[in-house]
N, C-alpha and C positions, 0 to 999 in steps of 0.2 A: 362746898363740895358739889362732884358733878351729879346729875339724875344718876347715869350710869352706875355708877362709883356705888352708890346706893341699893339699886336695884344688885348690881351682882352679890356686893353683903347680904341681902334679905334672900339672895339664892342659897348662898351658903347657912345664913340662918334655918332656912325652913328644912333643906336638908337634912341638915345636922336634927334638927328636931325631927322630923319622920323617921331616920335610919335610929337614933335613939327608941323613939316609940316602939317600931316593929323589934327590933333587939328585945327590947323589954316586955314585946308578945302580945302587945295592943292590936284589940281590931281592927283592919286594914278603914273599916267606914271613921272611925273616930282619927286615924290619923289622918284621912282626906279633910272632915273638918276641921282639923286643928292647920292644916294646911290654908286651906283656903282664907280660915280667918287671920292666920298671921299673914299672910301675904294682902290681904284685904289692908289690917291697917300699915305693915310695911310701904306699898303705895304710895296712901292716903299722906304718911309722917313724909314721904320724897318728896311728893309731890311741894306739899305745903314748906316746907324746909328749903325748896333748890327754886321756887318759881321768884319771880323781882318781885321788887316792892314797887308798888305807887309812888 
């Protein structure tokens, strides 16, 4: 799979989990953190998933 491919699923993932949070009336501060740490290890999983092997 492409990086791309990846990252725009981890858009729609975090998305979807923010507009859930705020629906459900969560503090705007907890769903930035919850943001940043899914996209933290979304990334991190592309990253290591799409680069070559030795």
């Amino acid at each position: 799979m492409s990086f791309a491919l990846f990252l725009i699923g981890l858009a729609l993932l975090v998305g979807g989990i923010a507009w859930g949070m705020v629906t459900a009336g969560v503090a705007p501060l907890y769903v930035g953190i919850t943001c940043i740490i899914v996209l933290g290890i979304g990334i991190m999983t592309a990253v290591s998933r799409t680069r070559t092997k030795d």
